[in-house]
N, C-alpha and C positions, 0 to 999 in steps of 0.2 A: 355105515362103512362095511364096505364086504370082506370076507376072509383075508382074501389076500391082498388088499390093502390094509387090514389090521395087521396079518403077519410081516407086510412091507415094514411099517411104522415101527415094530417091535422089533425088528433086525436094525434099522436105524437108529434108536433111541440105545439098545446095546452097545452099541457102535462107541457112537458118543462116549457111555460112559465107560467104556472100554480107553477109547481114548483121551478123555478127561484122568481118568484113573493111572495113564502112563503120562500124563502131562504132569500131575503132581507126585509122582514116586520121584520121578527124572529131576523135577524141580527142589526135592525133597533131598535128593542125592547132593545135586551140584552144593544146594546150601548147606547139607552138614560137610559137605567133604573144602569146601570153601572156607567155611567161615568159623569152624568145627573143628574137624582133623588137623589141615593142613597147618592153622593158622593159633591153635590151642594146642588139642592134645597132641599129633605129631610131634611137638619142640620139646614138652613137658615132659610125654613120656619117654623119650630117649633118654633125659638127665637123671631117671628114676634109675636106682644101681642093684635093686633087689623086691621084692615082691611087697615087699609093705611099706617101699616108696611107691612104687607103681597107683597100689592101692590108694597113697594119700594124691595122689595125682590124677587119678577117675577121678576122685571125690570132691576134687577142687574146681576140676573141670566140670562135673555134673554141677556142682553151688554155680560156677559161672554161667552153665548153661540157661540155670533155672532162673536165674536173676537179670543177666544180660536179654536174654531172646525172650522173654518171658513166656516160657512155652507153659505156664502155668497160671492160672488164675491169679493175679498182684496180693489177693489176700491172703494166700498162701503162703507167699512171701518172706513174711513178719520174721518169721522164725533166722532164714538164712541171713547174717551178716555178710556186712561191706570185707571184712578183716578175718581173712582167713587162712588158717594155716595149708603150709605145705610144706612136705619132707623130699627131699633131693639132693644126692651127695653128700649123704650124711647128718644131713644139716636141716633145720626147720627154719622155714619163713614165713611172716604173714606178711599179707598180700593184701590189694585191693581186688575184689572183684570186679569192681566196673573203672578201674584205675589204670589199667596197660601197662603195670607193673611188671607183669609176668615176662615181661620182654628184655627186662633186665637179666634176667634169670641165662637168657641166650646172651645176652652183649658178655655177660662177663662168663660163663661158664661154656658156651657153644664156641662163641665167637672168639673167647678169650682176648678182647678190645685192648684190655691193661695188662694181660700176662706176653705180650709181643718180645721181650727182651728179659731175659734172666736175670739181669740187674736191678730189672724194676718189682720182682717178684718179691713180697715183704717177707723178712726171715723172723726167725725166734728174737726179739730182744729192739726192732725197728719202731720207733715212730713213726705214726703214720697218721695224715691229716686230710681230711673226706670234707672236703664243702662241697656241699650238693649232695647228701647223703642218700636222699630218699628215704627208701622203706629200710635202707639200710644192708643190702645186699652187700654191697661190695665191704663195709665196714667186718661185716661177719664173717667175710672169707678172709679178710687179711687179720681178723683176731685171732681164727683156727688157725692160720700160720704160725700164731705167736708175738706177733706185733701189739704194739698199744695203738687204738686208733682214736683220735679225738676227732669225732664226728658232727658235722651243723646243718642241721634243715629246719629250715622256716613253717614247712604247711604241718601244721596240727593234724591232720591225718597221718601224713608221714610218717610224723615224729613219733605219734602213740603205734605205728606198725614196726617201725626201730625198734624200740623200746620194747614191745613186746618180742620181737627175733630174739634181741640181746637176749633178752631173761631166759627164752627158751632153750636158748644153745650154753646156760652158763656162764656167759662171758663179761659181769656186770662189771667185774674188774680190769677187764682187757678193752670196754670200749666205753667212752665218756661221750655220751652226746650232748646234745645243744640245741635247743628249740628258737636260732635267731637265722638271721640271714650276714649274708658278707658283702660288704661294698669300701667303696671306696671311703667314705667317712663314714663315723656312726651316725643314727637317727631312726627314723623311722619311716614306712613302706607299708604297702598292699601286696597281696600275694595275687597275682593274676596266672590262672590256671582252667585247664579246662577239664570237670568234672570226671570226663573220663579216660581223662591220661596225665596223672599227676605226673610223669618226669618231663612233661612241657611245661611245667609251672616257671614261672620268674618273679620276679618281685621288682615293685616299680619303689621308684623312693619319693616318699609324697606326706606334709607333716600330718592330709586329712583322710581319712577314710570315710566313704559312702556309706548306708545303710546297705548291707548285705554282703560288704569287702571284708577280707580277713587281714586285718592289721597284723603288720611284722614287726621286731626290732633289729634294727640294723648295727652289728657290729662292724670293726675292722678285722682284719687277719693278726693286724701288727696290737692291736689293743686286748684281741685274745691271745694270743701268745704270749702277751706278758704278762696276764694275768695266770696263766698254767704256769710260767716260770719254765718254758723249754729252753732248751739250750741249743738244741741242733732238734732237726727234722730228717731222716731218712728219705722222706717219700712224701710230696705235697700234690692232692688227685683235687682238682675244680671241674666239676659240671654245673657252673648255674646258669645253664640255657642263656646265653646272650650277655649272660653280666661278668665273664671272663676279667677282662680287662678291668673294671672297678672291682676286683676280687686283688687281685698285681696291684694297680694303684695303693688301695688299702693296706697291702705287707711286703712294704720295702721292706721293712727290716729284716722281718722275717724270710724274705727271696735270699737272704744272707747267710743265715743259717741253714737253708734248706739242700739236699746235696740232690734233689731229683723232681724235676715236676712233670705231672703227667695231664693234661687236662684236656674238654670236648670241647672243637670248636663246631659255629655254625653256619659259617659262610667262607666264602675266599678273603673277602675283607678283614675279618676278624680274625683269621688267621694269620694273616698280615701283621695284625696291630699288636697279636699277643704275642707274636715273635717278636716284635721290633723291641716289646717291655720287656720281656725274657732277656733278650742281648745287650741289652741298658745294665742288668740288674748278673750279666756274669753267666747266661746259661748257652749254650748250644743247642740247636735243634738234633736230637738225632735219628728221629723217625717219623712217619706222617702213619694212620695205618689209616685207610680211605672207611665212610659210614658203609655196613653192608646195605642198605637201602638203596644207596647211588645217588645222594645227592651231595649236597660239596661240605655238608658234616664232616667231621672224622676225629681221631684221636691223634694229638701233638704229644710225643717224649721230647724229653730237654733232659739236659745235664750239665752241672756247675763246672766240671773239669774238663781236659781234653776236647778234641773237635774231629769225628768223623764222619760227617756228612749226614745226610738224609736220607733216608731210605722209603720211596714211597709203596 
């Protein structure tokens, strides 16, 4: 090969890796700022209120990065947990790392889903009743209000990331949880969920479980509540992903006592059916507030007195 097809070949092979080398900066870009910035830390680090939440919110994000994308060798791994904390608004939570927990964090504090109406807002002295608790977010914001919150989640993950908030934030007195599920009669369930988006989870009710299912117990509303001995309810919040309605079934009685119910629906059907129970049982629809995602999700308010319409 003579000179200057050797110096040809060497400008083209540059070339190349000139442009291979902007092929993955670019591609390297779109994916952190995609699936990275935008989509993690962007939301995170907004809710940070001072320099050493900020800090626990890199640090949450960096555990997630390291564990989700695996930009690290898996044996290194070992060390990071699924269950980890984070500080925001005062307040500590743990979290799932590969859970899509964090997205709670926006519905109730971004999004403010359940703060729509100041009457719904729990005060110093309010009962308050969380089925579908999760990791327990919402249970811990309305403790630091001052409310007592008896809270119920079924998935064993969940329950032990609850349980750990509680402790952390002090509040072992101001919130009661419950490691069962709510349906319409009691018995017993599967937790069907997917790995990594525990607030998708629901529970089927079924007396057998498979090798590898995580068995539930299934309470009522109306058979826990009489076991607390409550008298009245301020504030009753249901998200069990689809199982609304067998949640109402299960506490007539309690829909009696209750002066406010706030819960997720996930379809236009369902939203239908949980109104139709709500109006049997004495409540008004008073507000719709639509899923920020845009599908036919959303937040239903009701209340036991008066009637001024819907506000979508």
């Amino acid at each position: 090969m003579d000179k200057a097809a050797s110096r040809g070949f060497g400008i083209v092979r540059a070339l190349f890796r000139v442009a291979l080398f902007y092929w993955f900066v670019r591609r390297s870009a779109y994916w952190f700022a995609a699936e990275v910035y935008y989509h993690m830390l962007a939301p995170l680090y907004h809710q940070a209120e001072n320099a050493a939440e900020r800090r626990s919110v890199l640090l949450f994000v960096g555990k997630w990065l390291l564990l989700v994308h695996r930009v690290v060798p898996r044996r290194l791994l070992r060390t990071i947990q699924d269950d980890a904390p984070i500080r925001v608004h005062g307040t500590t939570f743990y979290l799932g790392l590969e859970s899509g927990e964090a997205q709670i964090l926006r519905e109730i504090y971004e999004h403010r889903l359940y703060d729509r109406r100041d009457d719904y807002i729990p005060r110093q002295g309010w009962t308050v009743i969380d089925v579908g608790a999760n990791s327990g977010i919402y249970a811990v914001q309305q403790a630091l209000r001052g409310a007592r919150v008896y809270a119920f989640e079924p998935n064993p993950e969940c329950f032990r990331r609850l349980s750990k908030s509680v402790e952390a934030n002090g509040l072992a007195d101001r919130v009661i949880a419950f490691d069962s599920a709510l349906g319409a009669a009691a018995g017993r369930g599967v937790l069907v969920v997917s790995p990594d988006s525990t607030p998708g989870g629901a529970v089927e009710p079924t007396d057998i479980a498979s090798e590898g299912e995580v068995a539930v117990r299934i309470d009522t509303l109306d058979h826990a509540i009489s076991e607390l001995g409550l008298q009245a309810i301020d504030l009753l919040k249901i998200d069990a992903e689809g199982s609304e309605c067998d949640v109402l079934r299960g506490g007539e009685r309690t829909l009696a006592v209750a002066k406010r119910v706030v819960l997720e629906y996930h379809s236009n059907d369902l939203l239908a059916q949980v109104t139709a129970l709500l109006r049997e049982q004495g409540f008004t629809p008073v507000l719709r507030v639509a899923n920020t995602m845009g599908t036919h999700a959303g937040i239903l308010y009701a209340e036991r007195s008066g009637s001024r319409g819907v506000t979508a």
